[in-house]
C-alpha positions as YAML, in Angstrom:
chain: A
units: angstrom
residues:
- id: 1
  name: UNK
  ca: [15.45, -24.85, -9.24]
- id: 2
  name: UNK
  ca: [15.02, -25.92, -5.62]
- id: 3
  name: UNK
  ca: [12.48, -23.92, -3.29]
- id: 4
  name: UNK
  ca: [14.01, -20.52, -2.12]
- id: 5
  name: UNK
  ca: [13.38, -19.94, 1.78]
- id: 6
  name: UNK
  ca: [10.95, -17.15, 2.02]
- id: 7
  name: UNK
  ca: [12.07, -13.90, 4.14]
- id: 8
  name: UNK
  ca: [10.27, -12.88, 6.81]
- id: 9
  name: UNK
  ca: [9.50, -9.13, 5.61]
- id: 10
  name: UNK
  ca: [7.00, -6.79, 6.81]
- id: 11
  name: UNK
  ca: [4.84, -4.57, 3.74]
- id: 12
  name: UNK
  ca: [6.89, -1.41, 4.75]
- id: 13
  name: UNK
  ca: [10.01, -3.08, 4.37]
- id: 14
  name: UNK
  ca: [8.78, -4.63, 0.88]
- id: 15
  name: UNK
  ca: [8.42, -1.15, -0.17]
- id: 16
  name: UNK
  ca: [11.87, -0.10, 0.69]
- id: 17
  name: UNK
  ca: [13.50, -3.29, -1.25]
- id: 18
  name: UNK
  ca: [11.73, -2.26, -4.36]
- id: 19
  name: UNK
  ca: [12.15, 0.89, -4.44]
- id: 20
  name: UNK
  ca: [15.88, 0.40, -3.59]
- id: 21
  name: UNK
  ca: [15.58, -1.85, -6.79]
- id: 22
  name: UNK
  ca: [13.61, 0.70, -8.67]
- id: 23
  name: UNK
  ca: [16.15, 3.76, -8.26]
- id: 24
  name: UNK
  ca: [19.58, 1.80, -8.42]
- id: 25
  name: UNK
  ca: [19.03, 0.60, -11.91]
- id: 26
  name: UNK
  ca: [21.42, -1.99, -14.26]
- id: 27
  name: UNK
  ca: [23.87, -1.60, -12.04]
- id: 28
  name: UNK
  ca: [22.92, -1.89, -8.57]
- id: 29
  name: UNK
  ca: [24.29, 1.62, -7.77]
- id: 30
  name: UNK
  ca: [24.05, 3.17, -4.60]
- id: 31
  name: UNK
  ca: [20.99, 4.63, -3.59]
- id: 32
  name: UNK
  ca: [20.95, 8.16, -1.46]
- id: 33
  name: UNK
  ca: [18.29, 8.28, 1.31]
- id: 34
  name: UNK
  ca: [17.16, 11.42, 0.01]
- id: 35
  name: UNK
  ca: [16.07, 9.58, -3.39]
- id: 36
  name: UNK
  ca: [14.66, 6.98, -1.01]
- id: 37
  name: UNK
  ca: [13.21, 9.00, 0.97]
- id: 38
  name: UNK
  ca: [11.44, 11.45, -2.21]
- id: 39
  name: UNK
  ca: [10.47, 7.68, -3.55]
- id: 40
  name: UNK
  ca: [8.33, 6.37, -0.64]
- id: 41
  name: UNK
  ca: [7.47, 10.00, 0.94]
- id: 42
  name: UNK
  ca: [9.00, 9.59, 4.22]
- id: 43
  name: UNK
  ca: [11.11, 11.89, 6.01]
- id: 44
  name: UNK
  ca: [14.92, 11.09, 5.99]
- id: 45
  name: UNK
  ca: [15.78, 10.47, 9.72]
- id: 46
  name: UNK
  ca: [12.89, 7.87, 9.21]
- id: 47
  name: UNK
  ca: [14.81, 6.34, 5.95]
- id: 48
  name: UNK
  ca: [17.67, 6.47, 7.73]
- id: 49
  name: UNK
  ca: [16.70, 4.71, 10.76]
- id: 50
  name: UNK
  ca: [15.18, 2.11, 8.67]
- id: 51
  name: UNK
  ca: [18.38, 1.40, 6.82]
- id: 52
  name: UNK
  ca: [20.26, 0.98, 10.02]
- id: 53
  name: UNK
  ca: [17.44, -1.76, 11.01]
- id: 54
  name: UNK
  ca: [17.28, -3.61, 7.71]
- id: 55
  name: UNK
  ca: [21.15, -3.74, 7.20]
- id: 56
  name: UNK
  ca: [21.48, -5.57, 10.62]
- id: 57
  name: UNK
  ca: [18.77, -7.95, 10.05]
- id: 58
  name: UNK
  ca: [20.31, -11.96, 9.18]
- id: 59
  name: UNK
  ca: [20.33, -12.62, 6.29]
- id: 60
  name: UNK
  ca: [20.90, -9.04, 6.07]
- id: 61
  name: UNK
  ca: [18.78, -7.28, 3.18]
- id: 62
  name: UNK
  ca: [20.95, -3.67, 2.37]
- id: 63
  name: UNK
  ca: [24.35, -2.75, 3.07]
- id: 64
  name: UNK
  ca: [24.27, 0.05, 4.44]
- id: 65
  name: UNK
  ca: [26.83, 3.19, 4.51]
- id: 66
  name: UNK
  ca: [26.67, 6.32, 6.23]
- id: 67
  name: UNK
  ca: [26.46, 9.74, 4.16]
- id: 68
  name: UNK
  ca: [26.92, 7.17, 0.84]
- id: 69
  name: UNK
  ca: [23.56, 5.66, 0.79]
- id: 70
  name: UNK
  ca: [22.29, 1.80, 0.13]
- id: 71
  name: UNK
  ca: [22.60, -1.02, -2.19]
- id: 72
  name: UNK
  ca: [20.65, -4.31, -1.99]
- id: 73
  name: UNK
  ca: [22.21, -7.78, -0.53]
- id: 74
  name: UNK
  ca: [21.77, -11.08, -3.18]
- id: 75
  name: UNK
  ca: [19.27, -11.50, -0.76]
- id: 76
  name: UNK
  ca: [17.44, -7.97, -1.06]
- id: 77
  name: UNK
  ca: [17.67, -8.56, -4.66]
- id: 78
  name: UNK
  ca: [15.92, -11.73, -4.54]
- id: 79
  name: UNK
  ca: [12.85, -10.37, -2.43]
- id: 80
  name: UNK
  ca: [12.87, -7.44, -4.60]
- id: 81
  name: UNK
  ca: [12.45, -9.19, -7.82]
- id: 82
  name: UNK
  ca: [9.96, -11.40, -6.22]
- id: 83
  name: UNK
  ca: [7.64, -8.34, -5.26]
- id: 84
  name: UNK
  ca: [8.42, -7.02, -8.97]
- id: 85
  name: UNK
  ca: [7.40, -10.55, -10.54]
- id: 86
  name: UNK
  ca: [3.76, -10.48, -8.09]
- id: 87
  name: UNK
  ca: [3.00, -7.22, -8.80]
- id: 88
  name: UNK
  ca: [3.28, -6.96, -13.03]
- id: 89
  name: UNK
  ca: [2.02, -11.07, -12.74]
- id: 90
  name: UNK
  ca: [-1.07, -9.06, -10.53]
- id: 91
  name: UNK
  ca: [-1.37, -6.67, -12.80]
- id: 92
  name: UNK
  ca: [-2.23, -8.65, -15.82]
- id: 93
  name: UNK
  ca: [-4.67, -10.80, -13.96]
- id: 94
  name: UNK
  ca: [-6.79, -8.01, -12.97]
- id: 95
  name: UNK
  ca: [-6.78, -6.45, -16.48]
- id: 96
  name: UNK
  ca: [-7.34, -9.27, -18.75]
- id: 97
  name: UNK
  ca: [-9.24, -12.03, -16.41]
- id: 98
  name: UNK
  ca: [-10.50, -9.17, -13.94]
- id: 99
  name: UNK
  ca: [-11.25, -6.91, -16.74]
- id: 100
  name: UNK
  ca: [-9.70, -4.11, -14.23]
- id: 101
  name: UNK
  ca: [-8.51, -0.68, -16.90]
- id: 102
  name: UNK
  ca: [-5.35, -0.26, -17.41]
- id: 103
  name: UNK
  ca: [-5.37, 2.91, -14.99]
- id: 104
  name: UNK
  ca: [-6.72, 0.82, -12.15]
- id: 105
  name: UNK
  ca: [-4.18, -1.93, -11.72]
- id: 106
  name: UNK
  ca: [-1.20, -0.41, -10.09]
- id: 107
  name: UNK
  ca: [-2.79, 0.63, -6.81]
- id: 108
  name: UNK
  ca: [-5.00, -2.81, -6.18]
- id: 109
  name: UNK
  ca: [-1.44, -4.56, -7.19]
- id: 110
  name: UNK
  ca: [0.11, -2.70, -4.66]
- id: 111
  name: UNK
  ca: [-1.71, -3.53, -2.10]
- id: 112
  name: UNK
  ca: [-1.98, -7.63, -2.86]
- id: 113
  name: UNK
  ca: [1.83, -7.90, -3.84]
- id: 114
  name: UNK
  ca: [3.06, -8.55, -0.71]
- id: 115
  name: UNK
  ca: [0.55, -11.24, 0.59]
- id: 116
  name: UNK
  ca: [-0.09, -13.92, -1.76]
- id: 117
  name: UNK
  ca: [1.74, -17.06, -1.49]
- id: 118
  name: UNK
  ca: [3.50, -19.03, -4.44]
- id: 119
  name: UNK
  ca: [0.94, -21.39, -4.87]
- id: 120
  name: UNK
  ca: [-1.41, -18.33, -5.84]
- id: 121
  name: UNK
  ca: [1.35, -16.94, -7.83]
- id: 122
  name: UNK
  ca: [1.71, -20.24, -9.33]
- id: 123
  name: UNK
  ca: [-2.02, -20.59, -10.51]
- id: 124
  name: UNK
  ca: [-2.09, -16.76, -11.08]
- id: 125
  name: UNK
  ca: [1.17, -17.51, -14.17]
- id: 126
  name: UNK
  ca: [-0.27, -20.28, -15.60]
- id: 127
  name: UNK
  ca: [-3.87, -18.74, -16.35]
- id: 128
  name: UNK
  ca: [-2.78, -16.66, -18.02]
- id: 129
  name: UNK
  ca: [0.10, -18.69, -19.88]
- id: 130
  name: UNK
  ca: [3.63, -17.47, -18.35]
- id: 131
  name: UNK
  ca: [3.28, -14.19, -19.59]
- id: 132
  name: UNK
  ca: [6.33, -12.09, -20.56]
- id: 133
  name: UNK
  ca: [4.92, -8.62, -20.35]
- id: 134
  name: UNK
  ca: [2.41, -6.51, -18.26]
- id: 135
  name: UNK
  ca: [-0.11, -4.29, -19.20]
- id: 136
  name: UNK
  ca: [2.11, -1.24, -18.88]
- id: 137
  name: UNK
  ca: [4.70, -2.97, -21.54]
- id: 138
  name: UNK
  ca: [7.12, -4.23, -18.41]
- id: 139
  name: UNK
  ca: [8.58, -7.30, -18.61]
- id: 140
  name: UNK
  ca: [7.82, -9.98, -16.37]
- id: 141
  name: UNK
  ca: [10.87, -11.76, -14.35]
- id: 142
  name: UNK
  ca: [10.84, -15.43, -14.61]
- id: 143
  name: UNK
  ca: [10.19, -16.90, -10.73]
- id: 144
  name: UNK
  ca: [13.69, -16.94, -8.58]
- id: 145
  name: UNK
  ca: [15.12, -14.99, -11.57]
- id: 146
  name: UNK
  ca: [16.46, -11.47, -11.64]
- id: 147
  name: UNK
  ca: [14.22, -9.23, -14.48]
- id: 148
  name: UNK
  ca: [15.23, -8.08, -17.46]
- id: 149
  name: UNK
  ca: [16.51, -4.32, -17.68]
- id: 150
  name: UNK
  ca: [15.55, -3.69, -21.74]
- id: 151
  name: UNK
  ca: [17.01, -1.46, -23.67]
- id: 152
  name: UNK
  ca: [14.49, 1.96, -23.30]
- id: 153
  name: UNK
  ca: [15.12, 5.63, -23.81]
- id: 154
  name: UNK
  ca: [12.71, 8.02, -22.17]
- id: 155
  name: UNK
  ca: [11.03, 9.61, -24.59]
- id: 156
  name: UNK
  ca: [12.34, 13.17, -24.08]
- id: 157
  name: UNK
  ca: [15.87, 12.00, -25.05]
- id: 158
  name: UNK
  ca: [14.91, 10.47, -27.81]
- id: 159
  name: UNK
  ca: [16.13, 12.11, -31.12]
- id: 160
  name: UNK
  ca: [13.61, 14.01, -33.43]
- id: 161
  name: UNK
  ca: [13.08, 12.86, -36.67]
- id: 162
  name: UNK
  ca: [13.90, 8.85, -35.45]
- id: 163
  name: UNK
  ca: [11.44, 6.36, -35.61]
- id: 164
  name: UNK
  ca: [10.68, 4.69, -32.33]
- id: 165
  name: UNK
  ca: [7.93, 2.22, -30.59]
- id: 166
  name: UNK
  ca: [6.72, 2.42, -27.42]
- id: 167
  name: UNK
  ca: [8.38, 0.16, -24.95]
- id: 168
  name: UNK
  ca: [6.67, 1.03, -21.57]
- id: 169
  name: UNK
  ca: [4.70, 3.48, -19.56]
- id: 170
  name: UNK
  ca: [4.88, 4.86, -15.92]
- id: 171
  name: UNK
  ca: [2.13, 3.16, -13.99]
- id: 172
  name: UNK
  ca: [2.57, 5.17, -11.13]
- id: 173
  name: UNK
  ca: [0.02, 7.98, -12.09]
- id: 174
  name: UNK
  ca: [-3.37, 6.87, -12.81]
- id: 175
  name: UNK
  ca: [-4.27, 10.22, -14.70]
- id: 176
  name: UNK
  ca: [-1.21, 9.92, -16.84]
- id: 177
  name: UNK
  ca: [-2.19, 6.89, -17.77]
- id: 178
  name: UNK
  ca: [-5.47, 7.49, -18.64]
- id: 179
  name: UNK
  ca: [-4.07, 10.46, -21.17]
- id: 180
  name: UNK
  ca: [-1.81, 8.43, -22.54]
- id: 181
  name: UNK
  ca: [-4.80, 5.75, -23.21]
- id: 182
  name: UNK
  ca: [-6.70, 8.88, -24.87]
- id: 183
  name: UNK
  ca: [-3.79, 10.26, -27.04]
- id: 184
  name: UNK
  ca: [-3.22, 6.41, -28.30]
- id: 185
  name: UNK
  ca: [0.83, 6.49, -26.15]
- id: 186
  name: UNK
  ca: [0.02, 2.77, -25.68]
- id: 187
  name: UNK
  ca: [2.95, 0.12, -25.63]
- id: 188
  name: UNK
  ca: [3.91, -1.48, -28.92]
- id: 189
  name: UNK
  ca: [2.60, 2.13, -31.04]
- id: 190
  name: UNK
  ca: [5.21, 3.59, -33.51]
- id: 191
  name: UNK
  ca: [5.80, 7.73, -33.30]
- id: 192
  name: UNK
  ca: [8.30, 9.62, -34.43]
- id: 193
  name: UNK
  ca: [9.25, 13.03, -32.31]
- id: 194
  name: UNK
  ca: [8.91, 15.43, -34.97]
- id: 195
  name: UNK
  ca: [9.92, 18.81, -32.64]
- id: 196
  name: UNK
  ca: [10.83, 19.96, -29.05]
- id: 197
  name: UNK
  ca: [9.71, 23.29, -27.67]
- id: 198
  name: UNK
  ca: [11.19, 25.51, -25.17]
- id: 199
  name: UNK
  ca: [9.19, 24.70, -22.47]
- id: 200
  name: UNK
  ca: [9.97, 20.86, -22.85]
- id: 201
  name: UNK
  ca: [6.09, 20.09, -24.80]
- id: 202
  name: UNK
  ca: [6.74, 17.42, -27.42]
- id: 203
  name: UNK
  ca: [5.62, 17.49, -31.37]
- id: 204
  name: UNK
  ca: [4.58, 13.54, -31.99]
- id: 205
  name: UNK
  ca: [3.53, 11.74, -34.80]
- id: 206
  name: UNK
  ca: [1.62, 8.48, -34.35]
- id: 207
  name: UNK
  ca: [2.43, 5.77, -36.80]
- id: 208
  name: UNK
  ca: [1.17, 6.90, -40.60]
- id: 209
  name: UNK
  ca: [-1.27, 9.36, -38.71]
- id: 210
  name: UNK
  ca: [-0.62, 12.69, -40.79]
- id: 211
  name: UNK
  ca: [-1.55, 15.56, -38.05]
- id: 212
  name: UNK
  ca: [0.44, 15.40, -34.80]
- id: 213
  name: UNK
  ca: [-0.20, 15.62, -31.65]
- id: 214
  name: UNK
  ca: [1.39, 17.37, -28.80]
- id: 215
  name: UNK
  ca: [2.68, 15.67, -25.75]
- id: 216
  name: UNK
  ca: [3.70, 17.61, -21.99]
- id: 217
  name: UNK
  ca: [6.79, 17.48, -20.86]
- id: 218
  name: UNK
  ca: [5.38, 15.67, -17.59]
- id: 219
  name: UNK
  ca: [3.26, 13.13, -20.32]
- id: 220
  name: UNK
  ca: [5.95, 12.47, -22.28]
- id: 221
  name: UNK
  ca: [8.49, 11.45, -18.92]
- id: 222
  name: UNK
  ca: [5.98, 8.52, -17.94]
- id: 223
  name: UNK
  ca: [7.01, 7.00, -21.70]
- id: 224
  name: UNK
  ca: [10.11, 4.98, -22.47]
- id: 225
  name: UNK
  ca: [10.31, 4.04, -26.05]
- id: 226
  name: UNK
  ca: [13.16, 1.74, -28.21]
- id: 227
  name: UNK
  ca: [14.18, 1.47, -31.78]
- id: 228
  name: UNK
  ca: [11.71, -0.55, -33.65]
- id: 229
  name: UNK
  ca: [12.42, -4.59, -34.02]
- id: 230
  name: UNK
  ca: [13.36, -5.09, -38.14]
- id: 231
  name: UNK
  ca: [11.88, -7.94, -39.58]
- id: 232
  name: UNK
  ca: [14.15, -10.68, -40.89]
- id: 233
  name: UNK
  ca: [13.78, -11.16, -44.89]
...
């Protein structure tokens, strides 16, 4: 596939494609500035204004509607999924080659996603051998491809007494991830949600582990899980 021009974004913009991205989903839906604005922690006259900017710049990167919110251009999209392919790409360099945890990778891949070029991106995907899937269990887009939305159900809508594995976890909370790490909630683990209590807490069974373990509400949010994958005979 020929070259794709590179658009000239700033980091705060960056963070408004993504998260644009992020909170439309599948299907591109319309995003309200108060979700945008809860996402990235900025007031909403300040999300507004920025909409206003970003749907008049050429090529233009949102359309833009008053009182109905945002949805990404083709070319939001394609800066969008470029930040998402640097950032899980990022994210599995510094934990396997950098030997970064698991906890610490978000926040340095943050901060690098925006700035490297593609011939560090480049070298960066073939180290460590075109890698499908980050550390956190997301998958990878292919470079000047749109990702892959999989099919994952949060884990507190997932019913009780079904087997499931875990698909992917939140990275956006370092703690959470470093309870999930201690409870053994790691990507690719089979459980089974054996009960639900009133306050939302979760009854879990790990694989062929015999005593339980029990999950917050909050915890069990950061984890998506899917049916598990049957093996051909």
């Amino acid at each position: 596939m020929p070259k794709q021009s590179t658009l000239a974004t700033t980091e705060s913009v960056d963070d408004y494609l993504k998260a644009i991205l992020e909170l439309g989903g599948a299907e591109a839906s319309q995003v309200t500035t108060n979700a945008l604005a809860g996402r990235l922690g900025i007031r909403t006259p300040s999300v507004t204004g920025m909409l206003q900017k970003l749907a008049l710049q050429r090529p233009s990167l949102v359309v833009y509607e008053k009182h109905r919110g945002v949805r990404l251009t083709a070319a939001g999209k394609r800066r969008a999924w470029e930040l998402v392919r640097h950032h899980r790409l990022l994210e599995l360099f510094l934990h396997d080659v950098l030997k970064y945890s698991w906890d610490e990778v978000h926040e340095e891949a943050e901060r690098l996603e925006h700035f490297i070029s593609e011939r560090f991106e480049d070298r960066v995907a073939a180290i460590l051998g075109d890698p499908e899937i980050d550390p956190h269990g997301h998958v990878i887009p292919q470079k000047y491809e749109a990702g892959v939305l999989r099919d994952e159900v949060p884990l507190a809508r997932w019913p009780l007494g079904t087997p499931a594995t875990i698909s992917s976890v939140s990275d956006r909370s370092a703690a959470a991830l470093r309870e999930l790490e201690r409870l053994g909630l790691m990507p690719g683990v089979a459980l089974t949600v054996e009960r639900r209590n009133a306050a939302g807490s979760h009854s879990i069974r790990l694989g062929a582990h015999t005593e339980p373990i029990r999950v917050s509400s909050d915890l069990a949010a950061c984890v998506l899980v899917a049916a598990p994958v049957t093996a051909l005979s």
